[in-house]
N, C-alpha and C positions, 0 to 999 in steps of 0.2 A: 099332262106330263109336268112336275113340278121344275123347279128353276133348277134343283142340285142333280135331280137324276139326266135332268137337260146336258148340263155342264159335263157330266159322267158321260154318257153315249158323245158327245161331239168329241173330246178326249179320245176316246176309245175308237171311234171310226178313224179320226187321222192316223194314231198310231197300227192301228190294222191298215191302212191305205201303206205307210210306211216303212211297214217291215215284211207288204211284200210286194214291195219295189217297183210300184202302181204312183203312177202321176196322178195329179186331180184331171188330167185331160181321160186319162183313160179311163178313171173312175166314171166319168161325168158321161164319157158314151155309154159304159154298161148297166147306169141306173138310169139312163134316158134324162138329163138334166142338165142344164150347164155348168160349164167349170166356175163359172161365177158364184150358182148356187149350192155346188157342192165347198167351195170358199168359207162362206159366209155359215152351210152349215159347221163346217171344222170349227171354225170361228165363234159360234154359237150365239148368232145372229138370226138366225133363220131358224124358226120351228121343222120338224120331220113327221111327214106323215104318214100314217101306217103302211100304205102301200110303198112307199120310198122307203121305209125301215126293211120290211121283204125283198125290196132288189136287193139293199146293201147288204143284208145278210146273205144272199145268195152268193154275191161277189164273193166275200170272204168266209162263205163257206163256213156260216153260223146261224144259229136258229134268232129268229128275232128277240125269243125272250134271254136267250143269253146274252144279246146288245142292250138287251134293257136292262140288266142284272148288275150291280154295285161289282165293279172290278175289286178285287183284293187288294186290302191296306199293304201291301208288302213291297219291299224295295228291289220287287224283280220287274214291278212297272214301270215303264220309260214315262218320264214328264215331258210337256210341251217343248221343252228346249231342248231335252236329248231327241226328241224327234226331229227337231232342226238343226241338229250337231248330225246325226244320220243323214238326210237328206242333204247336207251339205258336203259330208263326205261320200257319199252316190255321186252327186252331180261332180266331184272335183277328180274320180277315179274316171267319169266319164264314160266307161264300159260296163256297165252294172249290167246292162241286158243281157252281153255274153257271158255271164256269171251267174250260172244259176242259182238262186236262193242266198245271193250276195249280202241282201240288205236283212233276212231271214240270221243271218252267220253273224253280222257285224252285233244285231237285237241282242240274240243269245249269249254274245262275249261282255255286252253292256251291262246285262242282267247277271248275267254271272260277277260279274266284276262287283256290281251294287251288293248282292248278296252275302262278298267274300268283304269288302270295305265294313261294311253294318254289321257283319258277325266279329270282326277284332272290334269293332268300339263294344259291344257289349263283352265281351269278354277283358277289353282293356287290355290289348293287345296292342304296345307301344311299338313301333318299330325306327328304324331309322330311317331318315329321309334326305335324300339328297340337298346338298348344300348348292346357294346358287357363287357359279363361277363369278372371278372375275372380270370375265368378259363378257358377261351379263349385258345385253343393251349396245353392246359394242356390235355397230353394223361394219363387216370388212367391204372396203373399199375397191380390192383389187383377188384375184385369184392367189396370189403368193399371201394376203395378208390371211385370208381363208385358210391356204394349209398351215401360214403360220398358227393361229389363234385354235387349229383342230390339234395338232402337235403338240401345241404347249398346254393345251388342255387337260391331253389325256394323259403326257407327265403327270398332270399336276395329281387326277382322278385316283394313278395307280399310286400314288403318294399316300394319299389321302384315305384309299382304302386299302392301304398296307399291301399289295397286292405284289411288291418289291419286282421284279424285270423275269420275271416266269412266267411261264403260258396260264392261262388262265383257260382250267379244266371245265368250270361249271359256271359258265359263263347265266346260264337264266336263272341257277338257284343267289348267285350275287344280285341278280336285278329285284330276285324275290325278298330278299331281306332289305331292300329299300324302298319297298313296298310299290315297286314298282310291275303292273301285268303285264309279263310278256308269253305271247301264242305265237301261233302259226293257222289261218285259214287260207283255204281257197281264194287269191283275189286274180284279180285279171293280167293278162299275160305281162302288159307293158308297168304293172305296179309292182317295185319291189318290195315297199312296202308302207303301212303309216303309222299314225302317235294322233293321238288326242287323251282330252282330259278334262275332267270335271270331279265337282266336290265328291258327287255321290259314286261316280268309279274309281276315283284318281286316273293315275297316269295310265294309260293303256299304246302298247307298243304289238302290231301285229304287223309279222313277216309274210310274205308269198309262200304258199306251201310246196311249192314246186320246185322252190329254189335246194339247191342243194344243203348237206349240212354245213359245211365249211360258209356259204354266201351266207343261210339264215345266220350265223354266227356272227357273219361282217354285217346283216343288215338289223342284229339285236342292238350291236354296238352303238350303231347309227343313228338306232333309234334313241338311245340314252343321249346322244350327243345332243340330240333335239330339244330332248326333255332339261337337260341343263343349260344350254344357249337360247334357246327357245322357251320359254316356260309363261311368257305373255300372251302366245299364238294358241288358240283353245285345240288345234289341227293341225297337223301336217301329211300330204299326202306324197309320199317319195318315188315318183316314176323317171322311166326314161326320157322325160320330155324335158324334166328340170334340173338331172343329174348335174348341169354345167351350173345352174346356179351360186352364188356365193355360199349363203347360206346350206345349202346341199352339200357344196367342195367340202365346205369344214366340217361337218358332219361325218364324209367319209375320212379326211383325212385324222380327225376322232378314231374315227373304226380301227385306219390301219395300226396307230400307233398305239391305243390301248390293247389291241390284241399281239403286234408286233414290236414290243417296245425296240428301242435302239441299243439300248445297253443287252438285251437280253438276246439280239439277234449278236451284236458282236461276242459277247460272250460263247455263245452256241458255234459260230462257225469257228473259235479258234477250236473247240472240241472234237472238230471234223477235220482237224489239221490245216484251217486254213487262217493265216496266222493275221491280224486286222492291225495293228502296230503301227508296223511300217507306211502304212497306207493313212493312218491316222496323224502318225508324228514325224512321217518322213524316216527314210531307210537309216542315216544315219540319230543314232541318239542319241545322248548325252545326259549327265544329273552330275550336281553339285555338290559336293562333300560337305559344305557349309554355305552360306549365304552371305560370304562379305563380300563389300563390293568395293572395286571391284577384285571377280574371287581371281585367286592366285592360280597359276596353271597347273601347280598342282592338286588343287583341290575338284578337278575337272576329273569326269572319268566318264569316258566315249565308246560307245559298243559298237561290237565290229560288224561293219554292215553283212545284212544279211538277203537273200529275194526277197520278194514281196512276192510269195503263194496266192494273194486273193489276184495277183496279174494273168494267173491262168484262166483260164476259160473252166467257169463252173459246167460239172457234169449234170445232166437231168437226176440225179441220182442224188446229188446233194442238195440243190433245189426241193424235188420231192423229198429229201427226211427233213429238212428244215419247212416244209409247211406242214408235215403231217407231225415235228414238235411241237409248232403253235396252235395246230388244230384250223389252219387256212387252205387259200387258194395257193397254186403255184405263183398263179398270176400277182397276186397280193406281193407273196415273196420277192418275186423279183423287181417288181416297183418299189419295193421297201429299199432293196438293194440297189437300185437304180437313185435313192433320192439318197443314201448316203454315199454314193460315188463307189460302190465295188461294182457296177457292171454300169456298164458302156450303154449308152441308146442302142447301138443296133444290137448288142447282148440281149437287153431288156426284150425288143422287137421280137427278137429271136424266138424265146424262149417264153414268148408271151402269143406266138402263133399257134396255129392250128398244128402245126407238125412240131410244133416244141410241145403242146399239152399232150400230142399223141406219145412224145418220147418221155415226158413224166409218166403218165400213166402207165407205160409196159414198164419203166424202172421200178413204179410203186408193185406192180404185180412181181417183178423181179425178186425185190427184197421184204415179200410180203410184209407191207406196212398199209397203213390207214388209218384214216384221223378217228374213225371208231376205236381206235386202240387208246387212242390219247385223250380223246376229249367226249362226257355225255352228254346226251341232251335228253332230260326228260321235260315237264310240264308241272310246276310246282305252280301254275296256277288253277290248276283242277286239283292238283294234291294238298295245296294247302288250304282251300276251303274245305275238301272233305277231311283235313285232321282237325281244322276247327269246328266244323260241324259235330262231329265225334264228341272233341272237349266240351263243347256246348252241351250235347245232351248229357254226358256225366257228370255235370254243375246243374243240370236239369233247368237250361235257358235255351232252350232249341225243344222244341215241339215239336210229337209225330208228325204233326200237320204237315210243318216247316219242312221237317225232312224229305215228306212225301215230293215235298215241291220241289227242293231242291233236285230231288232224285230224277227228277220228269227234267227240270232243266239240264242236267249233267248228261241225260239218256242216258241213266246206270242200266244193267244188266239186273235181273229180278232178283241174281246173285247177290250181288254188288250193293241192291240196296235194302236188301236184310244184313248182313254184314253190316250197313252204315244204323239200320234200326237196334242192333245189337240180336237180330236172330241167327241160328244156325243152318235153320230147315225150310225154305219157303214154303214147303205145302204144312208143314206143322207149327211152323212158329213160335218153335222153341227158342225161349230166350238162352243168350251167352250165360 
């Protein structure tokens, strides 16, 4: 066996070891070997002999001469160090075993990402990319400096991408035009969700599929927070363990306020008659007719006090339309409104229980509403490799081949990927 095809199979077995979620320990008992020499072959240190090339293909459920076969030039093969970016994100999820075909879902998202990154450069597909904050490198200190630097952030974010104090409907096709991948797979119960990144996928952002739509939206968010506070860190894994974290706190507190801005919730709630003023500048107010100083008493003009509406006890009713405006949680709502002082801790408490989400939920079925009304979510990261695949082939820079691959990696339907070859008829193969 010469030194490149060596080099080839040892490649090829680690990344088979790793995408299906097989330790070298476990590897090393079902070829009869030790972990050490199963090492050193990854490594390719060690020769493999025919009879040990037979178990490993058995493991992985391959014919020996397909491990002996030159894998494909293409950028749906993971390299040495996205199998150690994998395996690192396995181990730091922790739960991979209760996750069937976890590390199988993460391969696929990686490959697909490579695939979607290398068809815009051939196509010369510029996009925009996010800018790094100015809080870049700035590690927060304390919990309050966290929400503060997540806050002033996402000001700064909806600024910046013009996004002005309105709910933000399409929240993954904005992540897609900053060439940013955000999904959704199956991960394990306690992860809400991660981020990593590298040259050849870029930024990749995937949510817990279990989570609902309103959470995947806070935990899309979250994930961008990463991606621009964070952008040194090649991983981030976001569970329940490290929620309290600094870097975690500002991340969510990111989430709430780009998706809940402040100006747009007080705007919003005087439109439900509940008037925010009084509570901001104090019942009595007053304005100057001119600015000399000091100004003369007649140039004062004082408005007659009036209640302060947000002192009533909000109804579940108005909680529910104001999160199904922004496209959130109730719970999110009421924390927003808890950190600009319209609702009281034990309000918050309240209406952040179990018997408060049950009274959201019959008021949302009351006044039939839902944040499907208000906000979509589809996957422009399967849609937009297949519209550039598409542009590819009518500049005729995408291969049947290519496609074919592609199509096995997407799992099109036979439909699906005549449609992408340009046929009409699978059994006839008539071209469009």
């Amino acid at each position: 066996m010469d030194v490149e095809t060596m080099s080839e199979l040892n490649t090829q077995l680690r990344n088979l070891r790793v995408e299906s979620g097989m330790s070298q320990s476990e590897v090393s008992h079902q070829v009869g070997l030790s972990r050490s020499a199963v090492t050193q072959i990854e490594l390719g240190r060690r020769e493999i002999s025919a009879p040990e090339l037979g178990r490993f293909a058995e493991v992985f459920r391959r014919s020996p001469s397909a491990l002996l076969a030159s894998p494909s030039r293409t950028s749906a093969d993971l390299t040495s160090d996205e199998g150690t970016l994998l395996e690192e994100l396995l181990r730091a999820m922790g739960e991979q075993t209760s996750t069937p075909n976890l590390a199988q879902t993460l391969t696929r998202l990686m490959k697909i990402s490579k695939e979607l990154t290398k068809i815009e450069e051939e196509l010369e597909v510029h996009v925009y990319a996010p800018e790094t904050l100015g809080f870049m490198g700035a590690t927060p200190r304390s919990t309050w400096e966290s929400i503060h630097q997540g806050y002033a952030a996402a000001e700064d974010e909806r600024r910046r991408l013009d996004l002005g104090s309105t709910p933000i409907r399409d929240l993954l096709e904005i992540l897609a035009t900053l060439r940013i991948r955000a999904t959704r797979a199956i991960l394990p119960e306690s992860v809400f969700g991660l981020f990593f990144v590298t040259n050849a996928t870029g930024p990749i952002i995937v949510v817990n599929e279990s989570a609902t739509l309103e959470d995947r939206r806070f935990q899309f968010a979250h994930g961008l927070a990463h991606l621009l506070f964070d952008r040194h860190r090649q991983w981030i894994v976001c569970d329940k363990k490290h929620h309290a974290h600094h870097h975690e706190v500002r991340a969510s507190a990111f989430a709430s306020g780009i998706l809940v801005p402040p100006s747009g919730l007080h705007r919003y709630l005087q439109s439900i008659g509940r008037d925010t003023l009084p509570h901001q500048f104090g019942r009595s107010l007053e304005v100057l007719a001119n600015s000399t100083n000091p100004p003369a008493n007649r140039s004062r003009v004082r408005a007659t006090p009036r209640p302060n509406t947000m002192k009533k006890e909000l109804s579940p009713f108005e909680i529910f339309q104001v999160a199904t405006f922004f496209g959130v949680t109730t719970s999110l709502v009421a924390q927003s409104l808890r950190n600009l002082g319209h609702l009281s801790e034990n309000d918050c408490n309240r209406l952040t229980s179990i018997e408060g989400e049950r009274q959201t939920e019959l008021a949302g079925r009351a006044i039939r509403l839902s944040p499907d009304q208000t906000v979509r979510e589809h996957d422009p990261f399967i849609s937009r490799l297949l519209s550039l695949v598409a542009e590819g082939r009518r500049r005729g820079l995408v291969s049947t081949d290519r496609i074919e691959l592609i199509s096995q990696l997407l799992m099109l339907s036979e439909e699906e990927r005549c449609h992408l070859l340009g046929k009409t008829d699978p059994s006839k193969g008539d071209q469009i």
